[in-house]
C-alpha positions in Angstrom: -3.9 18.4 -13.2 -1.1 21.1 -13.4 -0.6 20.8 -9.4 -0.8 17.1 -9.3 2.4 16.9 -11.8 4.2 19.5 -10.4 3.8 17.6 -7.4 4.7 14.3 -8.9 8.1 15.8 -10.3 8.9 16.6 -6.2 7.7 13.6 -4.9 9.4 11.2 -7.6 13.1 12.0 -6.8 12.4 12.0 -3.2 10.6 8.6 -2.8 13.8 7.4 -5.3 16.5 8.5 -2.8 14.3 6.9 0.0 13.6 3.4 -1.2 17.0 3.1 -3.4 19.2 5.2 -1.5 18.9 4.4 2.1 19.9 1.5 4.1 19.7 0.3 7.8 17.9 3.0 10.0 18.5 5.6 7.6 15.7 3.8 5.1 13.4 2.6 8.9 13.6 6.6 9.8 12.2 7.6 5.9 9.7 5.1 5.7 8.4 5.4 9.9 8.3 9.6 8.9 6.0 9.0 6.4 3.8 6.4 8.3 4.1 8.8 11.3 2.5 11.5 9.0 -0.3 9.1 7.6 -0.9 8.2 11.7 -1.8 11.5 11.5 -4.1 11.8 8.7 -5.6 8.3 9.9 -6.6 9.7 13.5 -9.0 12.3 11.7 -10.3 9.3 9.5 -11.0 7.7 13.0 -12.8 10.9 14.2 -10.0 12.6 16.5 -10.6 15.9 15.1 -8.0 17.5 17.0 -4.1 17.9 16.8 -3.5 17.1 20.3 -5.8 13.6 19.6 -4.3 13.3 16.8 -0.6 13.8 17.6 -0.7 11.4 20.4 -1.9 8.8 17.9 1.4 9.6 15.9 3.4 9.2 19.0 1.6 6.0 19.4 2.7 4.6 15.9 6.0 5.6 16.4 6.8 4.1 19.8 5.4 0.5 18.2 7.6 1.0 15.4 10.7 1.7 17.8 9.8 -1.2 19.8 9.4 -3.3 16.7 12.9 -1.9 15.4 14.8 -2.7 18.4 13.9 -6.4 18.1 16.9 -7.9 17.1 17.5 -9.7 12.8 14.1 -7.6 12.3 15.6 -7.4 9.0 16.1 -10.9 8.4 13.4 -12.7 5.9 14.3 -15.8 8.4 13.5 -14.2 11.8 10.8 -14.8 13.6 10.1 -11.4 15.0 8.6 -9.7 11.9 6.4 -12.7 11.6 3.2 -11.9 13.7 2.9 -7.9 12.2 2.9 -9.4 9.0 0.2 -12.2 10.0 -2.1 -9.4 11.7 -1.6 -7.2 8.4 -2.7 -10.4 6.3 -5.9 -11.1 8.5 -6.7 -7.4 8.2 -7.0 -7.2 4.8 -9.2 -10.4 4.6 -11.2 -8.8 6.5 -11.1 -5.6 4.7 -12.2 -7.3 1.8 -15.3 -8.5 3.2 -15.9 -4.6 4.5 -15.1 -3.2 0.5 -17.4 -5.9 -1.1 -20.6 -5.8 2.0 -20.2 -2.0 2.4 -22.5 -0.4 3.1 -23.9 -3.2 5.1 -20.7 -3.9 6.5 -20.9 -0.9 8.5 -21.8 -2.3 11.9 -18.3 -4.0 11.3 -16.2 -1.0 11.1 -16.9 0.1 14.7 -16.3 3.6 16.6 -13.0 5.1 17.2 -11.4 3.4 19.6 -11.5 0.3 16.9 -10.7 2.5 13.9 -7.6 3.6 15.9 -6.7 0.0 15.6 -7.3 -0.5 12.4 -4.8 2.1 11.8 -2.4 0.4 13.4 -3.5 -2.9 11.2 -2.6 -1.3 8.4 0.7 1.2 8.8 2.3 -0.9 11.5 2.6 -4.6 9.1 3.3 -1.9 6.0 6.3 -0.6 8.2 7.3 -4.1 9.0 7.5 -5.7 5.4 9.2 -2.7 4.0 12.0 -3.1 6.2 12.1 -7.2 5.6 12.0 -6.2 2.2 14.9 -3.9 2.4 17.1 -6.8 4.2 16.8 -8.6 0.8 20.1 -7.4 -0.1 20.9 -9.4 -3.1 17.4 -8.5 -4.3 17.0 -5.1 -4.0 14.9 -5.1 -7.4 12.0 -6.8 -5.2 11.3 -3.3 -4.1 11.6 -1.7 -7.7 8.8 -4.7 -9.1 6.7 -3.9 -6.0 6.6 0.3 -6.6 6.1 0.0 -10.4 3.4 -2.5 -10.3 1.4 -0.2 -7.7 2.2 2.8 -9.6 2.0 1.6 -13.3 -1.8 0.3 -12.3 -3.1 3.6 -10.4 -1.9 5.8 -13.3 -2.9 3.5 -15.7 -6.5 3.3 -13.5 -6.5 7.0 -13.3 -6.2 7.7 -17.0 -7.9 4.9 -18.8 -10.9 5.9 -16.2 -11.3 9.1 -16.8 -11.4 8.4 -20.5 -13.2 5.2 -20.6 -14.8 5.2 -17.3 -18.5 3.9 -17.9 -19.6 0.8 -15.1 -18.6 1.9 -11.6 -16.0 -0.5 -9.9 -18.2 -0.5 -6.0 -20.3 3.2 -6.4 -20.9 2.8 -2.7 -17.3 2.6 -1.4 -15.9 4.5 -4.6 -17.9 6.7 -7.1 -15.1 7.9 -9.3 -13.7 4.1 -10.2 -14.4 1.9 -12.7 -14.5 -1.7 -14.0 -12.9 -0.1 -17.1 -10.5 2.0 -15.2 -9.2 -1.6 -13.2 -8.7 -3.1 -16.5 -6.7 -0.9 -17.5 -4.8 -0.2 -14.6 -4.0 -4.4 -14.9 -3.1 -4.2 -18.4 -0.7 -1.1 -18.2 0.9 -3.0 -15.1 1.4 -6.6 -16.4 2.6 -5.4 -19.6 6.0 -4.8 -18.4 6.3 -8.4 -16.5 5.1 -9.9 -19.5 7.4 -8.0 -21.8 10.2 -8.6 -19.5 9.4 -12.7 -19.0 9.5 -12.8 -23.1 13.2 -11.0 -23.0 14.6 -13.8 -20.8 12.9 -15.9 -22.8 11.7 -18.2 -19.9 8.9 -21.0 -20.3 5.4 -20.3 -20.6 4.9 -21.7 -16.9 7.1 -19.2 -15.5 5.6 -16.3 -17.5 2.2 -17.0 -16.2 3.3 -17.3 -12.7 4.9 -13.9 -13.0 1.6 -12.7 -14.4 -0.8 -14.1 -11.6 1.6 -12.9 -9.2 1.8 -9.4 -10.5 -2.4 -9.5 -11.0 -2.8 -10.6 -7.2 -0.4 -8.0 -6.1 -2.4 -5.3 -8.0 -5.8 -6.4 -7.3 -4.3 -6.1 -3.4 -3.4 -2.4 -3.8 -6.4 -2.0 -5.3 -8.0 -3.2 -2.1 -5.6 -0.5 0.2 -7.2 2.1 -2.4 -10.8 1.2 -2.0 -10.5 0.5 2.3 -9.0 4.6 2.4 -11.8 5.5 0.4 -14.6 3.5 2.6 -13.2 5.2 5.6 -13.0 8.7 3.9 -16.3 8.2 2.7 -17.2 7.6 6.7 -15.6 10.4 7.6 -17.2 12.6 5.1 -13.5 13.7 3.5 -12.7 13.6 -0.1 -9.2 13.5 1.0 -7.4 12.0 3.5 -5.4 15.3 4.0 -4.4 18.4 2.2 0.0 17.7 3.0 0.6 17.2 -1.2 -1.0 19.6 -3.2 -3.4 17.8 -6.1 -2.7 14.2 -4.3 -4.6 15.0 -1.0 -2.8 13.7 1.9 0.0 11.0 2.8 -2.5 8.1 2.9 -3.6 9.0 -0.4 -0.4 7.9 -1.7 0.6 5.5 0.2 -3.1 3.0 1.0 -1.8 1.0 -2.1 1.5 0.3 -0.8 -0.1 -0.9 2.9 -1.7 -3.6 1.5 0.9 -5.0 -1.3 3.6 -4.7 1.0 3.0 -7.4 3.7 1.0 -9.9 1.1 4.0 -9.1 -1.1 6.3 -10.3 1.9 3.9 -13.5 2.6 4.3 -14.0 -1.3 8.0 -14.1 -1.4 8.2 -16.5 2.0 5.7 -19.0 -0.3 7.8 -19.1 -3.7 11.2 -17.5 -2.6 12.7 -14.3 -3.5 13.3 -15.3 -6.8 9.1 -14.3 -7.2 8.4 -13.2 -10.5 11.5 -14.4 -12.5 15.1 -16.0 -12.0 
């Protein structure tokens, strides 16, 4: 526990300065380093269990995300070119919800390495993508804030109540170690804050409970990235998906939340505007 806080207080200020910080390529540089890392990290889930393999993965991932960059108004929530990323994240993680809930009999589904290679690309490539849309939300820069507190606010609060109050296992196949007790109270110690907030602006009942489904959806999403990580760790036969953060495990470890709530966050804000939890 010591390691993972000491490791928390480093990370903290550094993911700040990236996601609050930087603009333009600047902020498309931070975020493609860290999804160049987890490419790595990824490749060894898929079974490339060497650096050379696994590098050229990397390479891989960052060449789409160069091409992807280079497309012009990529930024813009009204382009067109960020659209079909986005789409393929959004069918991904249907589908990975069928793999989570069937496993282990959704195995056959999951493939060899050539498709888990893909299924990397699935998941960090539309990630990439919607961060950067969100970041072209200028005048709502906030959007951003909402996102990383209501994925972090429901793994600590996951991780803690757990560990205390951890009794029915979540899916024991996919995930030993979580709970039904440890989601609820992961939900509650995120939706506190949007409902506290809605009160404050003292907005009608119909708009607090929007902001509420919305923030549930968007959790129960990162709870998805969480659980599809730990299905293909659990393949792999790793307890983490790397050993880069000392007491978190690797890159994907911290960041499998974020790869699913990030496009369905975009999709969400395209369906009720930007204006998607409150005015």
């Amino acid at each position: 526990m010591k390691q993972r806080i000491i490791t928390g207080l480093i990370l903290l200020p550094l993911a700040f300065c990236g996601f609050f910080l930087l603009d333009g390529w600047p902020f498309a540089l931070f975020i493609g380093l860290v999804c160049m890392l987890a490419a790595f990290e990824w490749a060894k889930l898929a079974g490339i269990n060497n650096a050379i393999g696994q590098g050229i993965y990397a390479m891989l991932v960052v060449l789409l995300m160069m091409g992807l960059y280079l497309q012009p108004h990529l930024y813009g929530v009204d382009s067109w070119q960020w659209r079909l990323p986005i789409l393929i994240g959004l069918i991904w993680w249907l589908l990975a919800l069928l793999l989570v809930l069937l496993y282990p009999s959704s195995r056959v589904l999951i493939g060899g390495k050539i498709q888990r290679l893909l299924i990397g690309l699935f998941i960090l490539l539309p990630a990439w993508v919607a961060l950067l849309v969100l970041k072209g939300l200028s005048d709502k820069t906030h959007l951003i804030a909402w996102l990383l507190a209501l994925i972090w606010l429901a793994d600590s609060g996951a991780y803690f109540v757990g560990r205390r109050f951890g009794k029915h296992k979540l899916l024991p196949a996919v995930s030993p170690g979580k709970s039904w007790e440890g989601l609820a109270g992961g939900m509650l110690i995120a939706l506190l804050p949007v409902l506290g907030y809605g009160l404050y602006l003292q907005l009608s009942f119909a708009l607090i409970a929007r902001g509420l489904l919305i923030a549930a959806l968007l959790v129960l999403v990162s709870i998805l990235g969480d659980l599809t990580e730990s299905l293909f760790k659990r393949e792999a036969g790793v307890k983490d998906s790397g050993k880069l953060l000392p007491g978190h495990g690797g890159i994907l470890d911290r960041i499998d939340s974020l790869t699913a709530a990030a496009p369905v966050f975009i999709f969400l804000i395209i369906w009720f505007g930007p204006s998607l939890f409150y005015p």
